[in-house]
N, C-alpha and C positions, 0 to 999 in steps of 0.2 A: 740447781743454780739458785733457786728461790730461797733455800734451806742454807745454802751458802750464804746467801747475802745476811740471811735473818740472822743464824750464827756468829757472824760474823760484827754488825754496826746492832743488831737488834731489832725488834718487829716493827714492821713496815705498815704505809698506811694503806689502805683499799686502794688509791689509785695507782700506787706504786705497782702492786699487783695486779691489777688488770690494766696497766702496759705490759708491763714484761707478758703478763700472759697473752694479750692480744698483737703486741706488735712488736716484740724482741727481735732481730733479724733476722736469727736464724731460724729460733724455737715458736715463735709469734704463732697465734690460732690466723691471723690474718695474712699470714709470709707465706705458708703454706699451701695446701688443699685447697679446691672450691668448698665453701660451706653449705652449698646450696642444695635444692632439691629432693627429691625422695630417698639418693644415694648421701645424702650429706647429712647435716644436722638441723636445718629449717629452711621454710620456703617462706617467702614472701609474696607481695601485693602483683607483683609483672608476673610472677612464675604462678599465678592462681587462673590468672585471666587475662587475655591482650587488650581488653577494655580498658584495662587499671592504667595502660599505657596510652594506651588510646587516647582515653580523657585529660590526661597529663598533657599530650603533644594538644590537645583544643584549646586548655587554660594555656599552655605558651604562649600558640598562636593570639589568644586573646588578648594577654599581657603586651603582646610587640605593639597590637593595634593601640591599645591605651595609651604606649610610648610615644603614638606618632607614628609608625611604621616607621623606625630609622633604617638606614641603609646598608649598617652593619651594627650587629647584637653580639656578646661574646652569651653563650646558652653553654652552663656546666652543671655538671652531675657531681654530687657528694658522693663516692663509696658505690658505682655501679652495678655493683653486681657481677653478672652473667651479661651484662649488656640489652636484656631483656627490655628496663622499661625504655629506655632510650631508643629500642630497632622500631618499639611499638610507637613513640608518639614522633619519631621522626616518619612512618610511614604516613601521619596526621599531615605532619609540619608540612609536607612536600608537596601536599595539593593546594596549601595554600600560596596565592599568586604575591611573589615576590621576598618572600621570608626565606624560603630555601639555599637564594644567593646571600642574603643578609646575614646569615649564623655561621659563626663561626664556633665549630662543638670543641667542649674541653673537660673530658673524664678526668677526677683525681683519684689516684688508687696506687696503690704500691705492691698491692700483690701479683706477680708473675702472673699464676694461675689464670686468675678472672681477667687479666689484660687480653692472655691468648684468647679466652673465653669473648670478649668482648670484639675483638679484634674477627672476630665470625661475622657479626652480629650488622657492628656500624663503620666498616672500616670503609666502606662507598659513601660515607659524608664527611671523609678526611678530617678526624676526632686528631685531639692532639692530647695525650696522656702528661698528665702532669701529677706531681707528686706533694703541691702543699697551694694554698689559695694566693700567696707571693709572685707563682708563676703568672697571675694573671695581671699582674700591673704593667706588663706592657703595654696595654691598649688603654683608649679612655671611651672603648664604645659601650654603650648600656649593657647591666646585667640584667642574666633570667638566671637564676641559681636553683635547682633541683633538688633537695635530701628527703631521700624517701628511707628513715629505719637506717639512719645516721646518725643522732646525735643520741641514739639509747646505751651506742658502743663506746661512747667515749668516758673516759674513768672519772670516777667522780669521789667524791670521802663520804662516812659516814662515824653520825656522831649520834651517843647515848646518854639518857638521863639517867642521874644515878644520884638518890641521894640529894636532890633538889639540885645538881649542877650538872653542867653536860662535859661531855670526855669524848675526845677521839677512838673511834674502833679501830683498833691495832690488829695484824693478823701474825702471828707469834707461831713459836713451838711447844706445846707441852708432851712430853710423853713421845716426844719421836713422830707428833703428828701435827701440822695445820693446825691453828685453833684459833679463835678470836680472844682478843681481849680488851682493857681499855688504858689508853694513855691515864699514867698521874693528874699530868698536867690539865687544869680545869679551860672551857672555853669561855672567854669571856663573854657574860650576859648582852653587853650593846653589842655583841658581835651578831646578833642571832636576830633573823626576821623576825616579827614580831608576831607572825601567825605562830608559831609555835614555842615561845615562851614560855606558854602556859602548861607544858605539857606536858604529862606525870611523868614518875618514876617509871622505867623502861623502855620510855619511849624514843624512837631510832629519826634523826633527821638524815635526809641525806641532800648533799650541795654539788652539785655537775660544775664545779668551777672552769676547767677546761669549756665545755662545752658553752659556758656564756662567756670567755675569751674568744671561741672563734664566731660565735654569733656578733662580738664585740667587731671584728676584724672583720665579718659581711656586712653589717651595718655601716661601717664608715665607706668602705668601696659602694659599694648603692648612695649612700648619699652622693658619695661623690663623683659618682658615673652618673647616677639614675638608673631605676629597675626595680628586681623585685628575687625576691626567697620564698619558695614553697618546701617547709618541710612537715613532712607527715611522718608521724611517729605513733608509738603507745606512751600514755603519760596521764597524767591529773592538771587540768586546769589552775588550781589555785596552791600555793607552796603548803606544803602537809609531812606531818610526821608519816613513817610507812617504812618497813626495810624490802624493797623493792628489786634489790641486787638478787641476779639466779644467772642459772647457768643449763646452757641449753646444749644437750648432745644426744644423738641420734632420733630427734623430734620431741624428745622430753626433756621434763627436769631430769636436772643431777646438783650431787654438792657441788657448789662452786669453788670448795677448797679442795678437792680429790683430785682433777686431771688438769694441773695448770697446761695450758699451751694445746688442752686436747678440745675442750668445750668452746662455745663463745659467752662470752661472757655480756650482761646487759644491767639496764637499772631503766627505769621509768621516766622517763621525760618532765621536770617539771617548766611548763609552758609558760609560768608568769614570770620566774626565772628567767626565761630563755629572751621576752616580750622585753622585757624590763632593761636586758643588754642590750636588745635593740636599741630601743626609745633612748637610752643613756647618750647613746651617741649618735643623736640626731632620726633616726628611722622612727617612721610609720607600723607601730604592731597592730594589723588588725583584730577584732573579735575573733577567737579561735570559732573555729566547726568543727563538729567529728565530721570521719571520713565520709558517715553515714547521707550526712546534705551536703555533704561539696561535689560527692559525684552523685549523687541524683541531681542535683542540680545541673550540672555538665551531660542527663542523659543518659547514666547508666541502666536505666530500665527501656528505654527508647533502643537504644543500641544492642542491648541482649534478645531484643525482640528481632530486630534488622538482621540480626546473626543468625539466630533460629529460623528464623523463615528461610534465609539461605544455606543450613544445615539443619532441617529436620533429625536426622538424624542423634544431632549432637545438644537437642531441645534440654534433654535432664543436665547432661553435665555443666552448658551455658547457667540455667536456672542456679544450680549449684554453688556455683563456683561466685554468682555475682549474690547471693544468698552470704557465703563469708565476706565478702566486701563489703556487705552494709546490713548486716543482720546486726539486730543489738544486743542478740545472744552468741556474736562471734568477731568481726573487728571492729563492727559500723559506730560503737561508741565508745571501744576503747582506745583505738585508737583517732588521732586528732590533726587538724590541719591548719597551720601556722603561716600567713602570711607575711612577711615583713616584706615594705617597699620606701624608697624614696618620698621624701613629703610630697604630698598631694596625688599620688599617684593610687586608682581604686581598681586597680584588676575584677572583674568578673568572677566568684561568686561574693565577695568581699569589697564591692560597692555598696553597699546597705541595700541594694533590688530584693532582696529575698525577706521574705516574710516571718516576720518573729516567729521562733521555734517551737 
């Protein structure tokens, strides 16, 4: 189908490609299978440890108090999953007094699979499955908006220096095979952040432009409801050259040109990018964290502790498992935590209380 299309108009840009591969209808890596767990192709932060969810459903609960405690919140998931971290921080939400009638829950996701999947998990909190962030403007109650290992999957371009100018990476045929190349057509210099201008021959930028369209499209609804977005992802703090794009199947790499529609496909997160759609349209970007102090701060070490003494047993795997959560030899600083809220509004751990780094 890929090979058609390139035959046919000519080679495609990266993002063209990881839609069709990630969300074609039928052939889609995301239409499909669960991607998840030991039997899939990667696990995530919920499927490591119930803590990861745990802490999630505390910062919620935090966030509604900072709101004023309203008396109905719409609380929605970016891309759920298995329904994991959501069974985890709703079993949070639910002891506390009077938030459990206030929420009104709203997964978006489009794949079958994980809906069934999810539909195990939180269907005792009357979740209402939606399919684009549109569905949500029927309401004008406050948001709490969720992306946990969301905005890495959304397609993005990349562009290379050649020759003191930059050029779009194409992805073509040579030879009966996939292969990259590069647009004629030069980028124009004003068009380019200005962190990497400078930067040699070879050098690869890449742009998430979807992805600060829908950070564009959460930011205006937070303004204009009030609320807040927690998304945590893997990324770089400040815009940087880097080819970032890989492709992940059966827990490793693979080429990202070999299995369209079989791998999932990703790119790095760049967070000042992401910050900057915010703030454009009115939103509050806080100071990024890695994951490593937003849940210590929320108690991850307190809690693994509270666990283990009530499963002895389960002491090494507990240790373990909150070891990849905030190890800085494993997610705790590569991957990062992204606040955007409503002016004025200072959710917990992203109130300035925490002690310089």
């Amino acid at each position: 189908m890929i090979e058609t299309q390139i035959r046919a108009a000519g080679p495609i840009s990266l993002s063209t490609y990881m839609r069709l591969c990630l969300t074609h209808p039928t052939l889609g890596y995301y239409k499909n299978a669960d991607p998840l767990g030991a039997s899939g192709d990667f696990i995530t932060a919920p499927e490591i440890s119930q803590i990861f969810g745990e802490l999630i459903g505390l910062w919620i609960a935090g966030t509604w108090q900072a709101l004023g405690n309203p008396p109905a919140i719409d609380l929605v998931e970016l891309g759920p999953g298995r329904g994991t971290l959501m069974e985890d921080a709703m079993r949070v939400i639910s002891q506390v007094p009077g938030l459990p009638a206030a929420i009104r829950l709203n997964l978006v996701e489009t794949n079958a699979a994980l809906i069934r999947e999810q539909q195990k998990r939180v269907l005792q909190y009357q979740p209402r499955w939606i399919t684009e962030l549109s569905h949500l403007d029927d309401s004008t109650a406050p948001l709490i908006i969720i992306a946990n290992e969301f905005f890495d999957a959304l397609p993005i371009k990349q562009f290379q220096k050649a020759k003191g100018v930059w050029h779009e990476r194409l992805i073509g045929i040579r030879d009966d095979q996939r292969s990259w190349g590069l647009s004629p057509t030069p980028l124009p210099a004003e068009t380019l952040p200005e962190a990497i201008r400078d930067a040699e021959d070879g050098a690869v930028w890449e742009t998430a432009f979807i992805a600060q369209e829908v950070m564009g499209g959460i930011a205006e609804r937070i303004v204009k409801r009030r609320g807040a977005l927690l998304a945590i992802d893997y990324g770089y703090e400040k815009t940087q050259t880097g080819d970032t794009f890989q492709a992940i199947e059966k827990h490793g790499f693979a080429d990202p040109l070999a299995h369209p529609g079989k791998a999932d496909l990703t790119a790095h997160v760049d967070f000042e990018a992401l910050g900057s759609a915010a703030t454009r349209k009115g939103a509050s970007a806080h100071p990024l964290q890695t994951q490593a102090r937003f849940l210590s701060a929320l108690g991850i070490s307190q809690r693994t502790e509270s666990l283990s003494k009530a499963n002895p047993g389960m002491v090494e795997t507990l240790d373990a498992a909150t070891s990849r959560l905030i190890g800085t030899d494993q997610m705790g600083t590569l991957f990062k935590c992204l606040c955007v809220t409503s002016p004025g509004l200072k959710p917990y751990p992203f109130d300035g209380s925490l002690p310089e780094a």
